[in-house]
Each structure stands twice: as structure tokens, then as C-alpha cells.
C-alpha positions in Angstrom: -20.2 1.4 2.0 -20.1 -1.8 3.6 -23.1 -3.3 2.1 -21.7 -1.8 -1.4 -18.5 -4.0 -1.0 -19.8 -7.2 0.5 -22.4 -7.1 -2.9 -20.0 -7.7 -5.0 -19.3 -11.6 -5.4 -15.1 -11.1 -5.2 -15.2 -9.4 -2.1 -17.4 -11.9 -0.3 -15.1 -14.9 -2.3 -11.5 -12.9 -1.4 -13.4 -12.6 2.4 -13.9 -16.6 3.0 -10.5 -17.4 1.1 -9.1 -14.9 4.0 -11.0 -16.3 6.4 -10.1 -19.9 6.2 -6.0 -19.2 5.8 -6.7 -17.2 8.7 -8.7 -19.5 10.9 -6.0 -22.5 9.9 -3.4 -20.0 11.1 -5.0 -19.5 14.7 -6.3 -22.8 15.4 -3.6 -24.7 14.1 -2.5 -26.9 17.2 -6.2 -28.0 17.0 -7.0 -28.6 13.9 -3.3 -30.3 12.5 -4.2 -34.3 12.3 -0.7 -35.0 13.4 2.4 -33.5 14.8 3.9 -30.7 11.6 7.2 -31.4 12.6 6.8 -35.4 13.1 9.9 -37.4 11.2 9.0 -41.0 10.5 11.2 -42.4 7.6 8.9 -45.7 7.1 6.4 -43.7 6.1 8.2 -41.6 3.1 5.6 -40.8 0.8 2.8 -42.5 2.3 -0.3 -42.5 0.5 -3.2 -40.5 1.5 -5.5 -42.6 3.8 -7.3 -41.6 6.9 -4.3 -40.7 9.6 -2.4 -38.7 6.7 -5.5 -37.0 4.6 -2.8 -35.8 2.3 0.0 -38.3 2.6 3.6 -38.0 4.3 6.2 -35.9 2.4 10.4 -37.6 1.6 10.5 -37.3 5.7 7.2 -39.3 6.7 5.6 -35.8 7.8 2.2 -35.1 7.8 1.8 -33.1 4.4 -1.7 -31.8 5.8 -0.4 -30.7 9.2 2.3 -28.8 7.6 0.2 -26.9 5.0 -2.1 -25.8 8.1 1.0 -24.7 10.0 2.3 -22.8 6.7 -0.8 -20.1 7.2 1.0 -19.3 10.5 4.5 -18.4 8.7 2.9 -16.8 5.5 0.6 -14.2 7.1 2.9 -13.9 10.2 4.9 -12.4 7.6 3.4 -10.8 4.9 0.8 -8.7 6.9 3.2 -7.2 9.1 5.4 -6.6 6.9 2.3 -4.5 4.9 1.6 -2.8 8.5 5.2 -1.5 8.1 5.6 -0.5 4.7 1.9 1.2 5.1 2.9 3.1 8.1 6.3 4.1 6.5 4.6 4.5 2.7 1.8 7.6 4.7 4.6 9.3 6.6 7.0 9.7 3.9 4.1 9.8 0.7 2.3 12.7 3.2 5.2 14.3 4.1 6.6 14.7 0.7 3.4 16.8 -0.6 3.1 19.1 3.0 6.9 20.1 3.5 7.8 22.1 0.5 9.4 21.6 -3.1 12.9 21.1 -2.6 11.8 18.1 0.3 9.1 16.9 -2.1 11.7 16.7 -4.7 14.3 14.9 -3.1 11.8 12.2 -1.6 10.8 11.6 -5.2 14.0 11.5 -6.7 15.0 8.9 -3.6 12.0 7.2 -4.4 12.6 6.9 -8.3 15.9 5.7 -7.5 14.4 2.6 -5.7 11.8 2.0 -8.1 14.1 2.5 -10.7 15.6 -1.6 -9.6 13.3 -4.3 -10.1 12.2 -5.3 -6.1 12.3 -8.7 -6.5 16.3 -8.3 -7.4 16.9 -5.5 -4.7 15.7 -8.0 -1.9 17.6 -11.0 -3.6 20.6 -8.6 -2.9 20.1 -7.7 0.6 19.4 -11.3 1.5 22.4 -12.6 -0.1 24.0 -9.6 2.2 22.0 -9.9 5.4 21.8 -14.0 4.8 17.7 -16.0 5.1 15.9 -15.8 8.4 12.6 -14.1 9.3 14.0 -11.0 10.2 16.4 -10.5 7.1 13.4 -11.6 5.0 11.3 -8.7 6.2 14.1 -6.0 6.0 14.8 -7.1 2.3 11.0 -6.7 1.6 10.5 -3.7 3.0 13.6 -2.3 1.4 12.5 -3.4 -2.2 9.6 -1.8 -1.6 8.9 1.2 0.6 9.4 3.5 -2.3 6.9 2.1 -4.3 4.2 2.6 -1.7 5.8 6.5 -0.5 5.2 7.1 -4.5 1.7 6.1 -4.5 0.9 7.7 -0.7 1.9 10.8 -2.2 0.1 10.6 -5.9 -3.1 10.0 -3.6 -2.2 13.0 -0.6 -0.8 15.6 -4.0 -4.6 15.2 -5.2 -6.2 15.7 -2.4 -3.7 19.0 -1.7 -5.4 21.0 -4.1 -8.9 20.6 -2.5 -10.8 23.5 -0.5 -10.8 21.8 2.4 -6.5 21.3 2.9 -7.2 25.6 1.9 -9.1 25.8 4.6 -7.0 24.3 6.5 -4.2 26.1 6.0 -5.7 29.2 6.2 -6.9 28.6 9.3 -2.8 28.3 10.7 -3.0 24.6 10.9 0.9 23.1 10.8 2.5 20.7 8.7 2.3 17.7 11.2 -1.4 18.5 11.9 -2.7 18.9 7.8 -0.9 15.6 7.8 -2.6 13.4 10.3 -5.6 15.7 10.8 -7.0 15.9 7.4 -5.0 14.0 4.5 -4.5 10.6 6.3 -8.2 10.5 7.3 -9.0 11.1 3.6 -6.7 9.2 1.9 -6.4 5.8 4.4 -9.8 3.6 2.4 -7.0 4.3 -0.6 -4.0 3.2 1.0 -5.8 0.4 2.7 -6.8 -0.7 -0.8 -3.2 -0.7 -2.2 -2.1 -2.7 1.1 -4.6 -5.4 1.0 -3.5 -6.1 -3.0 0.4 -5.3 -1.2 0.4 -8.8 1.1 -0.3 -10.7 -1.8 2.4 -9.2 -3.9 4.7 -10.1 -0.5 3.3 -13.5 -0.2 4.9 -14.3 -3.9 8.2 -12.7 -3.3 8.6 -14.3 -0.3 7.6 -17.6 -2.2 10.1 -16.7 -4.5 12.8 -15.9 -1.7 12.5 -19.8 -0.4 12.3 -21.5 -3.9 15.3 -20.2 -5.0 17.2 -21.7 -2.1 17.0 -18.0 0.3 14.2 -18.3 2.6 13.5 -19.8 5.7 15.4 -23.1 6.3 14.8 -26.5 5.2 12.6 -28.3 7.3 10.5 -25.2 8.2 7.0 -26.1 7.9 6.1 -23.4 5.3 4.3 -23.0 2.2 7.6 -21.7 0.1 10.2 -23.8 2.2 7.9 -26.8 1.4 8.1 -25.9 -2.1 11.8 -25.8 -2.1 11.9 -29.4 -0.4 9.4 -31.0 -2.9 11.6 -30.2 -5.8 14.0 -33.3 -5.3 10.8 -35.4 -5.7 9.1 -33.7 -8.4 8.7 -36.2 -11.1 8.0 -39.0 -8.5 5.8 -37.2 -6.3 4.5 -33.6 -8.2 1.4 -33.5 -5.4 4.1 -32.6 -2.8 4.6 -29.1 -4.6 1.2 -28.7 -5.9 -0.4 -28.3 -2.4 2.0 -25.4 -1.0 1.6 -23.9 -4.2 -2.5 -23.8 -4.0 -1.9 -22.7 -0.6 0.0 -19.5 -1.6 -2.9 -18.9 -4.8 -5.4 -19.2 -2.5 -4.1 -16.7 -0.2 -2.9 -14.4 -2.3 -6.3 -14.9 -4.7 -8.5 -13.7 -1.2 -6.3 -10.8 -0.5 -6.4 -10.0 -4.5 -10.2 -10.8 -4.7 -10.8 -8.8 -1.2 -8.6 -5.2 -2.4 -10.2 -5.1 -6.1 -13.7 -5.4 -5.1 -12.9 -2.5 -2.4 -11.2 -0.5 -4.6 -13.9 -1.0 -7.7 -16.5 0.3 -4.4 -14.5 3.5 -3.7 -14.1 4.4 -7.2 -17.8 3.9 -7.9 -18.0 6.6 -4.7 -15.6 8.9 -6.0 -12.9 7.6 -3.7 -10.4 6.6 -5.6 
């Protein structure tokens, strides 16, 4: 299986894209050339040289140091944020299949509800409620889209429910809580962990989205989208200063992208998917 995915030339592309966001996100404080959060207004928009590989942004601030530090703040976010909306997408997508028609309707009718708004607008909403910050950030996302991943948990657990083995199963007296983390998590996770892999990238743009339109983290912050959001008042001037955070965010999103299509294109080939 292994060998299967890492022979295909996207995974092993999505794999060192991952690797290198995620290795500037570690090693930051040894890597940065100079200090992410360092103000020095006679240098405003200092030309690349070898102190500043990038240059300084409208502040004097290391523009190279800052992009590093923005790893930290983009994965910090978006993969936990995936962790949650996995965990909560398995419970309620399993659960909705194992505990009976009237439950398995009413999940799906919650979850059609949900799906029926566009995410992007239903976390625009409950940030405008709830106001920017990290934690309000990850609330709206996993809001906007929980349903969306407890509707495809549960297309992938109702196929495996009509299979001999989940017969078996029950036959054999096993209860609702054990068919659900006994037998259909085990056999549906490669699946989910598919959908959650092509998930952080689809969290990394709305998040992007969140601090460009003026309601992510604060000015100043060093992160990819809150960089973006700062380099607008200089964009005719100085366009590199949003070019960078926005190959930042393609990049990362690109590896994740890359990385979940080549594992899903090696489950289907098994049958997996």
C-alpha cells in the first residue's frame, strides 16, 4: 500500500511540499534570519540583499522571517481543526447509519440544513458574532463544516453496512457502540483520512479568506493571511509583499491537495474507495 502511494509522482511532490511547511513550522526560531516581529521604520521596504533575503515589509520587518513563522499559525490551525471535524464527522456519520431510521433521518436532515448555506458565509457569520481570534476562527470553521464531513462519514459507513461482515456482526449480538468502533471505523478510516488530508487545504483558504477580508487574526500577526491583509495598502508599489504569503498558502495547500489525491487514486485502485 505504501509503496503503491509513494509511486505515484503527486504523492511523493504533496509529501516534500508537506514536509518543508512543516519543518519551517518546527524549527522556526532557528532557521528565521531575523527577529519576525522586529519594527525598524528606516528600513521600510528594503530591498532584498543578504541580511533581508526577501526584503522588509511597510514596518522594516523581515519579510522572510515572517513567511517562516506563518507555517506555525497556518498548520497550528488547520490540522487541528481537521482532527476535530474528523473525530466529530466519524461519530455522528457512524452513528447515523447504526442507530435506526428515525436517528439516521434526523442527522441527515440537520446535516442538509447546514450544507444547505454556503460554509464560507456561515463562518463569515459566526465570526462577525463571536468577533476574529484563534479560537472564534476555529469554532466558525468547524461550524461551517461539520456537516459536510458527518454527510460523507456516513455515505462511506451506509456502504459498508450492507456487507457480510457488519451481518456477521450483528448476528453475533454485537451492540451499536461496538459495530461502530469495532468494525466500521476500522474499515472506513484510509477513506476518511483521504477526505481530511484534501479537508486542511480547503481550511487553509478559508481561513485565508477570513484574514483578507479584514476578520482574521490581527494586524501585525506574522501570518500568511494577516500578511496578506497588510500588503494590500502597498499593492501597486510593492505587489511582492502579497505575492509571497500567497505562494506560501498554494504551496501548502498544493502538498496536502497533491498528498490526499494520490492516496485516494491508490485506495480506489484497491477497491477502497
Amino acid at each position: 500500500m505504501i509503496k503503491k502511494i509513494f509511486s505515484r509522482p503527486q504523492a511523493v511532490i504533496g509529501i516534500i511540499l508537506i514536509a518543508a511547511v512543516v519543518i519551517c513550522a518546527v524549527f522556526a526560531p532557528a532557521i528565521v534570519p531575523n527577529p519576525p516581529d522586529g519594527i525598524d521604520p528606516s528600513l521600510k521596504y528594503h530591498e532584498a540583499d543578504e541580511s533581508y533575503p526577501l526584503g522588509t515589509d511597510q514596518l522594516g520587518r523581515c519579510e522572510l522571517s515572517r513567511l517562516i513563522y506563518g507555517a506555525r499559525y497556518s498548520l497550528g490551525m488547520s490540522v487541528p481543526m481537521m482532527l476535530i471535524l474528523g473525530a466529530l464527522g466519524l461519530f455522528i456519520g457512524t452513528l447515523s447509519v447504526c442507530a435506526g431510521e428515525k436517528a439516521d433521518r434526523m442527522i441527515t436532515f440537520i446535516c442538509d440544513v447546514f450544507i444547505s448555506f454556503p460554509s464560507l458565509i456561515t463562518a463569515i457569520a459566526v465570526i462577525s458574532i463571536l468577533g476574529s481570534g484563534i479560537q472564534n476562527i476555529a469554532v466558525a470553521v468547524v461550524i461551517s463544516m461539520w456537516a459536510w464531513f458527518a454527510r460523507t462519514v456516513r455515505s462511506y459507513a451506509a456502504a459498508e453496512m450492507g456487507k457480510e461482515y457488519i451481518t456477521a456482526a450483528r448476528i453475533s449480538g454485537c451492540g451499536t457502540a461496538g459495530l461502530i468502533f469495532k468494525h466500521l471505523i476500522p474499515n472506513i478510516l484510509p477513506q476518511c483520512i483521504v477526505y481530511m488530508s484534501t479537508g486542511v487545504a480547503s481550511a487553509i483558504i478559508m481561513i485565508s479568506s477570513f484574514s483578507f477580508l479584514g476578520l482574521g487574526l490581527p494586524e501585525g500577526t506574522a501570518e500568511w493571511e494577516a500578511m496578506m491583509n497588510e500588503a494590500r495598502t502597498g499593492l501597486y508599489s510593492h505587489p511582492e509583499m502579497l505575492v509571497y504569503p500567497g505562494i506560501c498558502i498554494l504551496i501548502t495547500a498544493g502538498g496536502f491537495n497533491l498528498f490526499g489525491e494520490a492516496l485516494r487514486d491508490a485506495l480506489t485502485s484497491e477497491g477502497g474507495i
